[in-house]
C-alpha positions as a Markdown table, in Angstrom:
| # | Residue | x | y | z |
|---|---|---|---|---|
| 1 | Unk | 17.1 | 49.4 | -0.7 |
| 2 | Unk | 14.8 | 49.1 | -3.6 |
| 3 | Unk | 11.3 | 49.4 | -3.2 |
| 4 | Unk | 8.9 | 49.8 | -5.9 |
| 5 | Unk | 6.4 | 51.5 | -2.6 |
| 6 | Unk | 4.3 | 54.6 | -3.6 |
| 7 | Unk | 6.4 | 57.7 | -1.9 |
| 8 | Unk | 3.7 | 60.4 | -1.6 |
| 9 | Unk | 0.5 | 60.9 | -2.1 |
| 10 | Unk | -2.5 | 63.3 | -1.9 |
| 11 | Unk | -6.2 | 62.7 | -1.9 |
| 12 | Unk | -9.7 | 63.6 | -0.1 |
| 13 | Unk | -10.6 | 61.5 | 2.9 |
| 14 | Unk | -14.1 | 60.4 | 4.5 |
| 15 | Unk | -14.6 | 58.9 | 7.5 |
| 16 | Unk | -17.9 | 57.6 | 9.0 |
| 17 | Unk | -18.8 | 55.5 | 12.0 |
| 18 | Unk | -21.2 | 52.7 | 11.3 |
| 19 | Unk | -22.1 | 49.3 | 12.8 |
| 20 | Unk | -21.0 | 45.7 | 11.4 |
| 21 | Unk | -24.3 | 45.3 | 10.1 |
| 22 | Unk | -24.4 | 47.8 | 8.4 |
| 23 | Unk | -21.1 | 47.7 | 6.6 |
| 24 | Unk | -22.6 | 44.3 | 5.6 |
| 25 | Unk | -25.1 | 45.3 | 3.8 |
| 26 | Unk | -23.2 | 48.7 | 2.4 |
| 27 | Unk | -20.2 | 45.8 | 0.8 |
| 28 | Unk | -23.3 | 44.8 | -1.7 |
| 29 | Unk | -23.3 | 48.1 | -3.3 |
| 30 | Unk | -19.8 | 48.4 | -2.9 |
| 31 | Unk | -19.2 | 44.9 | -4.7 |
| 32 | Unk | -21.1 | 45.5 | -7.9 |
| 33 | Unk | -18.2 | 48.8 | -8.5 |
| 34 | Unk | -15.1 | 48.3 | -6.7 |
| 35 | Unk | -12.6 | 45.3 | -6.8 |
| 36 | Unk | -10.8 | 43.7 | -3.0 |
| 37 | Unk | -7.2 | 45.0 | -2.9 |
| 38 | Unk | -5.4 | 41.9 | -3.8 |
| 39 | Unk | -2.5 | 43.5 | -0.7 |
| 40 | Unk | -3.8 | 41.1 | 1.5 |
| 41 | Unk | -3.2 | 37.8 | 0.3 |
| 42 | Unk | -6.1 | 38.4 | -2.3 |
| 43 | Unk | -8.8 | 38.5 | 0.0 |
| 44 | Unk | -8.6 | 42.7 | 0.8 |
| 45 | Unk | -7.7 | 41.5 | 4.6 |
| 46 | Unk | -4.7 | 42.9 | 6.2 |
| 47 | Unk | -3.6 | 44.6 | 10.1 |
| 48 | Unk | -2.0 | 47.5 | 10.0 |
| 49 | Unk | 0.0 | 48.8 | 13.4 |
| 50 | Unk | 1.2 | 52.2 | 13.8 |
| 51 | Unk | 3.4 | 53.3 | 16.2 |
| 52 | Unk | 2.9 | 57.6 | 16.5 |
| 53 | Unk | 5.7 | 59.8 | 17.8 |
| 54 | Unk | 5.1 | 63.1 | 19.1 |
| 55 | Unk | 6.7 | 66.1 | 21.3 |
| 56 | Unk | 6.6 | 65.8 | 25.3 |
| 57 | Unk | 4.0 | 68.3 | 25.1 |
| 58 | Unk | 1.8 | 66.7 | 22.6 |
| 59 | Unk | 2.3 | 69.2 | 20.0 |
| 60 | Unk | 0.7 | 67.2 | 16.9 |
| 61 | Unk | -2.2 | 66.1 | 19.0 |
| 62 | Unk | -2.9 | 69.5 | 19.7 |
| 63 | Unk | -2.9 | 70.6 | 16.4 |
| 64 | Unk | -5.8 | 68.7 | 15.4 |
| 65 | Unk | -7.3 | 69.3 | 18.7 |
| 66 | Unk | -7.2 | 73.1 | 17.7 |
| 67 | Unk | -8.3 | 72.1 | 14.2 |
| 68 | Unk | -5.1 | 73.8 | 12.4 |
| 69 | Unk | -5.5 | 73.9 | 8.3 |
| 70 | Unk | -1.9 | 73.0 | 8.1 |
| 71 | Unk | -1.1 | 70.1 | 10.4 |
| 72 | Unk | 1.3 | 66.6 | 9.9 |
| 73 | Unk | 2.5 | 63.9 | 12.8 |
| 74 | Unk | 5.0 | 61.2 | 12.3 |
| 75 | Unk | 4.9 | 57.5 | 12.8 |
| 76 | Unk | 6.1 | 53.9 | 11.9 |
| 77 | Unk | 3.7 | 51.5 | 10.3 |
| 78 | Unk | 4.1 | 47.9 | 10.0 |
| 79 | Unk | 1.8 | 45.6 | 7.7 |
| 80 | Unk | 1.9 | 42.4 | 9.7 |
| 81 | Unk | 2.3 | 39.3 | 7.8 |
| 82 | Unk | 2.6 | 35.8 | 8.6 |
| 83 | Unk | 6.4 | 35.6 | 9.2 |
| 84 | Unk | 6.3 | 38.3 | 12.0 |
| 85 | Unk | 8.7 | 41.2 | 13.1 |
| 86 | Unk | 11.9 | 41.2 | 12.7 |
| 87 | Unk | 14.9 | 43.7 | 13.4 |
| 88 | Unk | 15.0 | 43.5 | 9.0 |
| 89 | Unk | 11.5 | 43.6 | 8.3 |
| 90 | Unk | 10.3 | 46.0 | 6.3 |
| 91 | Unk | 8.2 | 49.2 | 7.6 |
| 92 | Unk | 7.6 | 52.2 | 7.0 |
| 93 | Unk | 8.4 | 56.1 | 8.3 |
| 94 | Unk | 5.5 | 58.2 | 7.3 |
| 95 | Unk | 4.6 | 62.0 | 7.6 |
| 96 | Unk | 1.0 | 62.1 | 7.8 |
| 97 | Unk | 0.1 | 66.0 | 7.2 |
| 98 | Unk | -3.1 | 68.2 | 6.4 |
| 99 | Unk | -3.3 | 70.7 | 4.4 |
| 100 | Unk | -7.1 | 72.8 | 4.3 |
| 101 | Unk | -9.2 | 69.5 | 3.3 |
| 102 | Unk | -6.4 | 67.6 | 1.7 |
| 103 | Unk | -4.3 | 64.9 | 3.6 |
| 104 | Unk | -1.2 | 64.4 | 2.4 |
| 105 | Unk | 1.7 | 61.5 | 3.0 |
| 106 | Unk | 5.1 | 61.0 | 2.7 |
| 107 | Unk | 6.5 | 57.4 | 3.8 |
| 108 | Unk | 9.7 | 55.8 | 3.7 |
| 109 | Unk | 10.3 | 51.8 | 3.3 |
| 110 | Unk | 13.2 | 50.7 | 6.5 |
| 111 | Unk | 13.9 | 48.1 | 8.6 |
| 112 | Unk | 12.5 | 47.8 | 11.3 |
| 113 | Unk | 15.6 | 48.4 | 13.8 |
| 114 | Unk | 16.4 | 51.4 | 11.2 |
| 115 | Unk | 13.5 | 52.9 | 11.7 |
| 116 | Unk | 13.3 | 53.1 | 15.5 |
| 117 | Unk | 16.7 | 54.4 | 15.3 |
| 118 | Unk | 15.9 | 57.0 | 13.1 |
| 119 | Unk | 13.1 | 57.9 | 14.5 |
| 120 | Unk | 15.1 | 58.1 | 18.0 |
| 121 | Unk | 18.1 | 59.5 | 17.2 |
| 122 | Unk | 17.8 | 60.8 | 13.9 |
| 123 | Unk | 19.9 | 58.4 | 12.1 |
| 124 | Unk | 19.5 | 57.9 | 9.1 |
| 125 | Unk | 19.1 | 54.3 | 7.5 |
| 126 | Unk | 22.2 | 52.5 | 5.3 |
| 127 | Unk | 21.1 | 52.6 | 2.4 |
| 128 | Unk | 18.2 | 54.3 | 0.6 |
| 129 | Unk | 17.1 | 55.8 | -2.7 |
| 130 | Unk | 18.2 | 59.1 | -3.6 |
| 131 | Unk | 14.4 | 60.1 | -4.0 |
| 132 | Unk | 13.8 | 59.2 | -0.7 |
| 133 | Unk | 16.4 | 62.1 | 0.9 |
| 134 | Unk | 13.7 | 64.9 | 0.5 |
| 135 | Unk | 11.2 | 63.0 | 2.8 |
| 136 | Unk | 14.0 | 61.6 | 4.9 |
| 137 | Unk | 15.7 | 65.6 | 5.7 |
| 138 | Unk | 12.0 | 66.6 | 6.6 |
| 139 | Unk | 11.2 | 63.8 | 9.0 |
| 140 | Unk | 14.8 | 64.4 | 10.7 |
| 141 | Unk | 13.9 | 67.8 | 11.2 |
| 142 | Unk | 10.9 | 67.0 | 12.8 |
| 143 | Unk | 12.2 | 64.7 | 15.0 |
| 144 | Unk | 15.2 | 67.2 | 16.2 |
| 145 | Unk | 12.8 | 70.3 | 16.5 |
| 146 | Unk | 10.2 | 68.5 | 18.2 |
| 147 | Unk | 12.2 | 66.1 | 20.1 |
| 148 | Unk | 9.8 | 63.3 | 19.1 |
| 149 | Unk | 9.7 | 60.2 | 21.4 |
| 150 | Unk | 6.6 | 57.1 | 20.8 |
| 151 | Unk | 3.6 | 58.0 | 22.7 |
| 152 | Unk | 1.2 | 55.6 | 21.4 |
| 153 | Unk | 0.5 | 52.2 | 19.0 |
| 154 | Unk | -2.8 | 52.0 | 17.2 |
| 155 | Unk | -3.7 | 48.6 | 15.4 |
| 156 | Unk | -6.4 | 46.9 | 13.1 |
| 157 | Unk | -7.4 | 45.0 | 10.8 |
| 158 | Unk | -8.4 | 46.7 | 7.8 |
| 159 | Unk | -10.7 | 45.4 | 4.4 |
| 160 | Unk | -9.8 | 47.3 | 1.3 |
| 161 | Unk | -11.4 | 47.7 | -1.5 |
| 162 | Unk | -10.2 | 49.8 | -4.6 |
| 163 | Unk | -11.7 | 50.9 | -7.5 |
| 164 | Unk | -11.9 | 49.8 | -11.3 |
| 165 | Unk | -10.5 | 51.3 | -14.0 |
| 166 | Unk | -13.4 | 54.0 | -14.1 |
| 167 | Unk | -12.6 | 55.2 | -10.8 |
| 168 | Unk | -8.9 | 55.0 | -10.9 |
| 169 | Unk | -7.5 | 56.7 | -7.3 |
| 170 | Unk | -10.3 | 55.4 | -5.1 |
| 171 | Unk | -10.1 | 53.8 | -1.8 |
| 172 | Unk | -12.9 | 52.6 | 0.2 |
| 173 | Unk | -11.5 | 51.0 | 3.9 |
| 174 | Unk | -13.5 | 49.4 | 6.6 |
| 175 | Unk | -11.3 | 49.4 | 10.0 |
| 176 | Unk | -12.3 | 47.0 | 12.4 |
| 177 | Unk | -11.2 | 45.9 | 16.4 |
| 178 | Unk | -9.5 | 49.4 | 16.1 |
| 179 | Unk | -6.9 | 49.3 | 18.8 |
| 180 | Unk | -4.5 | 51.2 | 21.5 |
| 181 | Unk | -1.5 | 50.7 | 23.4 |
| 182 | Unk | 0.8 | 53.1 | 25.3 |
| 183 | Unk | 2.6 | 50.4 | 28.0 |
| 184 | Unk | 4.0 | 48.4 | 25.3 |
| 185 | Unk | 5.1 | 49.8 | 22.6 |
| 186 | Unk | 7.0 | 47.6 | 21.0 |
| 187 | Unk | 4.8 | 47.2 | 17.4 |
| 188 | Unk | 4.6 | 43.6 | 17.7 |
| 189 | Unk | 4.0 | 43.1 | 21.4 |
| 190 | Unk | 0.1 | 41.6 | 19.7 |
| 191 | Unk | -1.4 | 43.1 | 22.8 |
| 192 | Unk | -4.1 | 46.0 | 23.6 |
| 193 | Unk | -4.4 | 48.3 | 26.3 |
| 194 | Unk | -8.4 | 48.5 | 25.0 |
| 195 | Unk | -10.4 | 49.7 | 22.1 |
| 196 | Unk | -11.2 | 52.9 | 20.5 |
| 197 | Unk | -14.8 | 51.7 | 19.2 |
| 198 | Unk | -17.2 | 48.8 | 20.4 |
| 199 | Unk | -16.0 | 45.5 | 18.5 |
| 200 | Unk | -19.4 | 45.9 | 16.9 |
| 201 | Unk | -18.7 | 49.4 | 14.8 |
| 202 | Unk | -16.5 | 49.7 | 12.3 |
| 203 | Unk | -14.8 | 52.9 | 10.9 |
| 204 | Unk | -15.6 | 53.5 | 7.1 |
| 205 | Unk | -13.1 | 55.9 | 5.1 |
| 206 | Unk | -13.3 | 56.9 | 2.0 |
| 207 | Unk | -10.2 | 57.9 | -0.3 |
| 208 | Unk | -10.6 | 60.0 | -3.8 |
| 209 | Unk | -7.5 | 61.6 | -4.9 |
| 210 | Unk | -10.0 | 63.8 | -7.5 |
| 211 | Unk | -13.6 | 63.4 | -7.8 |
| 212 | Unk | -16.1 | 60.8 | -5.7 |
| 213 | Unk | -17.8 | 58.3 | -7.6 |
| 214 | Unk | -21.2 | 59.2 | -7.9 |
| 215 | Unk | -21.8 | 55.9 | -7.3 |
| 216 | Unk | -20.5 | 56.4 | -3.7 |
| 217 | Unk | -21.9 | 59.7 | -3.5 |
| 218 | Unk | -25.7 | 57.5 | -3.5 |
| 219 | Unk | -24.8 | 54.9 | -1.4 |
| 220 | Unk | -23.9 | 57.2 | 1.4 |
| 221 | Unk | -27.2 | 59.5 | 0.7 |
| 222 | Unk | -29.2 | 56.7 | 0.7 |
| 223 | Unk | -27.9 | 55.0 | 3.6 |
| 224 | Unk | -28.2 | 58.7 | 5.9 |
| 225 | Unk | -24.6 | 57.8 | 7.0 |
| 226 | Unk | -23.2 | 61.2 | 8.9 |
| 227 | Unk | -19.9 | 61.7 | 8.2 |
| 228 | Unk | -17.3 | 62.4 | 11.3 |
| 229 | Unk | -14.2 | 63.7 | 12.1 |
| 230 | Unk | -11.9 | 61.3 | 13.5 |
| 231 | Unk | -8.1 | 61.3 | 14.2 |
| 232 | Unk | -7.5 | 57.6 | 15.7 |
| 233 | Unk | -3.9 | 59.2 | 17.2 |
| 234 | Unk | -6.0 | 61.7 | 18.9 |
| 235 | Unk | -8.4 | 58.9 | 20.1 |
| 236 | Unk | -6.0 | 57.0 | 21.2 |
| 237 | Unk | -4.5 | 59.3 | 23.4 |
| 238 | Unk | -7.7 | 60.0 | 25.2 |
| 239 | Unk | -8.9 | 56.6 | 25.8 |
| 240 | Unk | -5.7 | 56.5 | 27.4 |
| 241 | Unk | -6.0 | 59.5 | 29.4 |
| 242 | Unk | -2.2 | 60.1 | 28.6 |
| 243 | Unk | -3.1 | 63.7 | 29.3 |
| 244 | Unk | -4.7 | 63.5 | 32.6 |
């Protein structure tokens, strides 16, 4: 399989709660310095579903619960399009880790129906490029030590903005409807057990692999937005009481 995909990356990431007003007015400043990622279908629109694994005992949700520097969790993430799920669509298997204040991933493009086995039973997919084995051994290892099962699907629908050629490595995301399910977790089952944030809010992040444009740096003084601390696995998982 061939897939031209970023691998891995690192970078800084900012996350802030505000409401839809707001973000409104915030896209005005954002606007005159940053460009819509043309991803989704030119207009910076797109959904993104997740689908986290994790041990029976929870183990990566308690590590961010417990705030450890060095911290990862594994899940399958589809970018819904028009033509829907199929058993050969393409996702991806990501390990989502932290280390100190940088968060790091590592993804892998499958099919879908590869990538639930894999994730399941640790098989790996037909065919795949040879720089994808690295990623592909430490996933497996996770799965096998941990013995991962699905515990929960997030979903949203995401507006993307990146930046120009000044500010080359920044991301600036607004997450809205964000999303849980844990009765159906079958990632295109288009249903929701309930939502993490009134439809009203909306989750700004913020993504700098280096420095933050000082630009951004204004916008957020300016605005008094507080920044927060926010894992939507984690959220998911208690709006779902899965631990009561």
């Amino acid at each position: 399989m061939q897939s031209t995909a970023v691998r891995k990356f690192n970078r800084f990431e900012l996350k802030y709660l505000i409401s839809l007003e707001m973000a409104e007015a915030l896209k005005k400043d954002i606007r005159r310095y940053a460009i819509l990622d043309d991803y989704g279908g030119g207009n910076g629109h797109y959904k993104l579903t997740s689908l986290y694994y994790d041990s029976p005992n929870y183990t990566y949700y308690w590590e961010k619960i417990d705030g450890l520097r060095f911290r990862r969790k594994l899940r399958i993430r589809w970018y819904e399009t028009a033509a829907g799920l199929q058993d050969d669509s393409i996702v991806f298997v990501e390990i989502k880790q932290r280390v100190d204040r940088v968060t790091q991933k590592k993804r892998v493009p499958m099919k879908y129906k590869e990538a639930l086995l894999f994730c399941k039973e640790g098989v790996f997919p037909e065919e795949y490029e040879e720089r994808d084995r690295p990623y592909l051994e430490e996933m497996y290892e996770m799965i096998k030590l941990n013995n991962l099962e699905p515990k929960i699907i997030t979903s949203y629908d995401r507006e993307a903005y990146i930046g120009g050629k000044y500010d080359m490595g920044f991301r600036l995301t607004f997450d809205r409807y964000v999303s849980y399910r844990y009765r159906d977790l079958r990632l295109d089952a288009g249903t929701s057990d309930g939502l993490m944030i009134p439809a009203n809010m909306v989750i700004m992040e913020i993504k700098t692999n280096e420095r933050l444009p000082s630009w951004v740096s204004e916008m957020v003084a300016n605005h008094q937005l507080n920044l927060i601390r926010v894992s939507k696995y984690c959220q998911g998982i208690d709006k779902a009481k899965l631990l009561i």
